[in-house]
C-alpha positions in Angstrom: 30.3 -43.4 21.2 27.0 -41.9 21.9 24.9 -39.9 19.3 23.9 -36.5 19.7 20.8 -35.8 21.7 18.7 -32.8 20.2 15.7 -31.3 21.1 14.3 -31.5 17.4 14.8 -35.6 17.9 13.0 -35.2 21.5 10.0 -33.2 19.6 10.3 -36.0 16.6 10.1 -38.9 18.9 7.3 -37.4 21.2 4.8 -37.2 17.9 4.1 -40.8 18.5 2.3 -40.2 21.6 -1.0 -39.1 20.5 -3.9 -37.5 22.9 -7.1 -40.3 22.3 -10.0 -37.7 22.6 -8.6 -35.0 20.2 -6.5 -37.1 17.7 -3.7 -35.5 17.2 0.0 -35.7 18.9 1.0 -33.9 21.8 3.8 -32.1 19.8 1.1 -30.6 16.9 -1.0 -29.5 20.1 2.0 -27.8 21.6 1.6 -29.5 25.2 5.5 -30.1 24.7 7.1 -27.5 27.2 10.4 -26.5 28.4 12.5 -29.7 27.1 16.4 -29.4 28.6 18.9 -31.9 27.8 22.1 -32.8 30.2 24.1 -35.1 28.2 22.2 -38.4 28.5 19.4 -37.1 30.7 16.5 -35.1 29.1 13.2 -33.3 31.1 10.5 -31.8 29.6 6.8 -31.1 30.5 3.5 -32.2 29.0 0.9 -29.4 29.7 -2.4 -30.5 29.7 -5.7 -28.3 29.1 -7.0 -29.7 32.5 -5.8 -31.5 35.7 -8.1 -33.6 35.3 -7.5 -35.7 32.2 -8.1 -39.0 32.8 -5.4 -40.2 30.3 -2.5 -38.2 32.3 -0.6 -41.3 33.3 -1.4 -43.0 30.2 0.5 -40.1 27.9 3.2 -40.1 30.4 4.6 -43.2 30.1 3.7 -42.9 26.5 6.2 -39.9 26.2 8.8 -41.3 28.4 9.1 -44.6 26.7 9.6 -42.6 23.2 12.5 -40.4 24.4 13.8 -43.4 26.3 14.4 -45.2 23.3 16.4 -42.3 21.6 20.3 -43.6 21.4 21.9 -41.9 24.4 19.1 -41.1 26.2 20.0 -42.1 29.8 17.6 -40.8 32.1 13.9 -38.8 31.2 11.9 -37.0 33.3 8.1 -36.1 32.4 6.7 -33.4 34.2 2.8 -33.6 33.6 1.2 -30.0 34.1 -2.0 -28.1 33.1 -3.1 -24.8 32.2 -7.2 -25.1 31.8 -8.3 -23.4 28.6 -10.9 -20.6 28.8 -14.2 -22.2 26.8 -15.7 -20.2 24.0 -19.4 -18.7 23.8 -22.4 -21.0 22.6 -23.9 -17.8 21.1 -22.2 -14.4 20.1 -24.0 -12.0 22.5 -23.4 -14.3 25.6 -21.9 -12.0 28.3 -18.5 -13.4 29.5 -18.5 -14.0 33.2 -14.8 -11.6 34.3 -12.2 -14.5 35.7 -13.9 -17.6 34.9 -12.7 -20.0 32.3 -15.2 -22.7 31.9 -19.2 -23.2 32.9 -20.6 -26.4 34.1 -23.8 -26.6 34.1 -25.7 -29.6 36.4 -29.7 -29.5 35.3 -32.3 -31.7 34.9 -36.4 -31.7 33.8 -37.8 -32.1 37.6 -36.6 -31.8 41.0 -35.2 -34.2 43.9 -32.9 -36.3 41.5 -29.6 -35.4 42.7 -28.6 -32.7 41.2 -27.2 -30.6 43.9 -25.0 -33.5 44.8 -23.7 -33.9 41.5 -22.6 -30.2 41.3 -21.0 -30.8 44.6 -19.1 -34.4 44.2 -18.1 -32.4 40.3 -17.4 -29.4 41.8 -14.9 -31.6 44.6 -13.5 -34.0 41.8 -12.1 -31.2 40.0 -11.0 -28.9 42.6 -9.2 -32.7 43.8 -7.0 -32.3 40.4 -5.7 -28.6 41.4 -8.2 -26.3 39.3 -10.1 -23.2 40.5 -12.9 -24.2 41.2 -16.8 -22.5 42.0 -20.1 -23.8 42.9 -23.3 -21.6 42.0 -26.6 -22.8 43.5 -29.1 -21.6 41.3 -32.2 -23.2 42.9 -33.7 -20.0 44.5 -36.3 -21.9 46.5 -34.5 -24.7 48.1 -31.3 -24.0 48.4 -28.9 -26.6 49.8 -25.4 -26.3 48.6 -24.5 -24.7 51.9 -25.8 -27.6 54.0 -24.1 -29.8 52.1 -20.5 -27.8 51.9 -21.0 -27.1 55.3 -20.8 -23.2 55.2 -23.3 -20.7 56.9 -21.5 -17.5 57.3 -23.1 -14.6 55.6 -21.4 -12.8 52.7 -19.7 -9.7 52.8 -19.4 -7.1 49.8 -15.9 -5.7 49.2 -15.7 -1.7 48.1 -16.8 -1.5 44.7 -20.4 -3.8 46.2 -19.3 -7.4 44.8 -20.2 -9.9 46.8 -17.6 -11.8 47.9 -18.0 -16.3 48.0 -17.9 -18.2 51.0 -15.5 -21.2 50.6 -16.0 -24.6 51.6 -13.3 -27.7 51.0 -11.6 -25.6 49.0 -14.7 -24.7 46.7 -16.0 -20.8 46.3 -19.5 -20.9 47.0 -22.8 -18.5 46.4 -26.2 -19.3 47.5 -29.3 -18.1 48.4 -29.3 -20.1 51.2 -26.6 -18.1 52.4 -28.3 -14.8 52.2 -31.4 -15.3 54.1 -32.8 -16.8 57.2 -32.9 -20.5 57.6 -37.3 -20.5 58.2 -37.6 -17.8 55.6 -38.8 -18.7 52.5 -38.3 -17.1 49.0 -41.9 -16.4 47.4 -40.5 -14.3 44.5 -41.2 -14.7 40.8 -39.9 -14.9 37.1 -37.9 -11.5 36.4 -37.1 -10.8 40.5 -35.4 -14.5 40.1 -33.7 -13.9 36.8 -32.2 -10.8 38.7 -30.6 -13.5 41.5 -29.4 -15.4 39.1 -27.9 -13.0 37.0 -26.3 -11.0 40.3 -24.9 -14.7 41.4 -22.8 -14.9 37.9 -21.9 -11.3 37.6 -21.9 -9.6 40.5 -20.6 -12.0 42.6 -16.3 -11.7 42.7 -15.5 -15.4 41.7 -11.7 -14.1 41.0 -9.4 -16.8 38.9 -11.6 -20.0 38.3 -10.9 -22.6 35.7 -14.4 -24.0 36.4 -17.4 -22.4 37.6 -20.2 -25.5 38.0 -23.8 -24.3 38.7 -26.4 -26.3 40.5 -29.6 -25.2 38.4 -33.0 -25.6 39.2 -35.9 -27.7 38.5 -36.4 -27.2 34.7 -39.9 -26.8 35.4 -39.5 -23.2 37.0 -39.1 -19.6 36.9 -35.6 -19.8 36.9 
């Protein structure tokens, strides 16, 4: 005689499972989706705040060896799923860039230490997981995102004059190296490079990203 498989013992059982960076069980954070039971077999998915949590295996074979050892339980099937949250402000007047969820922001004090290629290997890693992802160079004068995602089309503007990203591996991408002329050099200062900048976040039509990672420039500059 088997006992009665509920979901309220499937949502009991799964509180043991606990996420290690926020502290709390995946039930209390309501990643605990769609749970179906068929007599002795029981499915449900775990929805993570990003595909790329690097505990995902770990908390699912946490949360199928607790329903497992439910009496009846015959078969369990974890789905492991994501929906990346949108991040809040730093500051209450910061200005909301329209479809994109999170910022990344790659800087550093001086130039030529890598950060370009840490915006771009960041950029891939998480676009690797499934998210949205865009890459923002924000170094005016030596821009080399495109080189290094190997794009060199010019943008085009759709009817309401947004500029529209070029992709690359998967990865929207806006640079001043795409705009102008590959011996032509930027000589522009302070608030004619704040207006890039600030036409690269919102003027530019990024669509749906979960991430938008931005490649900044040389702390010591205009920019």
């Amino acid at each position: 005689m088997t006992s009665e498989i509920t979901e309220a013992a499937v949502l009991d059982a799964l509180t043991v499972v606990q996420d290690p960076d926020l502290h709390r069980n995946i039930v209390e954070l309501n990643f605990v989706k769609d749970v179906r039971i068929d007599a002795g077999a029981v499915s449900f998915k775990v929805e993570l705040t990003t595909p790329a949590c690097p505990v995902k295996e770990k908390l699912k074979a946490e949360a199928e060896a607790a329903v497992k050892a439910l009496p009846g339980v015959q078969q369990v099937h974890v789905e492991m799923t994501s929906n990346v949250t949108a991040g809040k402000a730093a500051l209450p007047d910061q200005q909301a860039i329209p479809g994109v969820k999170n910022v990344i922001g790659v800087g550093s004090g001086k130039g030529g230490v890598g950060k370009s290629t840490v915006s771009v290997n960041v950029a891939l890693g998480l676009a690797a997981t499934g998210a949205k992802v865009g890459l923002m160079d924000g170094d005016v004068y030596g821009p080399n995102i495109p080189m290094m995602l190997g794009i060199h089309d010019k943008p085009t503007a759709t009817d309401d004059e947004k500029i529209l990203p070029l992709e690359g591996y998967g990865i929207k991408a806006m640079s001043m190296g795409l705009l102008l002329d590959p011996d032509q050099a930027v000589v522009w200062r302070g608030p004619m490079l704040h207006g890039v900048v600030r036409q690269f976040l919102y003027e530019v039509q990024w669509g749906e990203l979960d991430y938008l990672v931005v490649d900044l420039p040389p702390g010591t500059g205009d920019v």
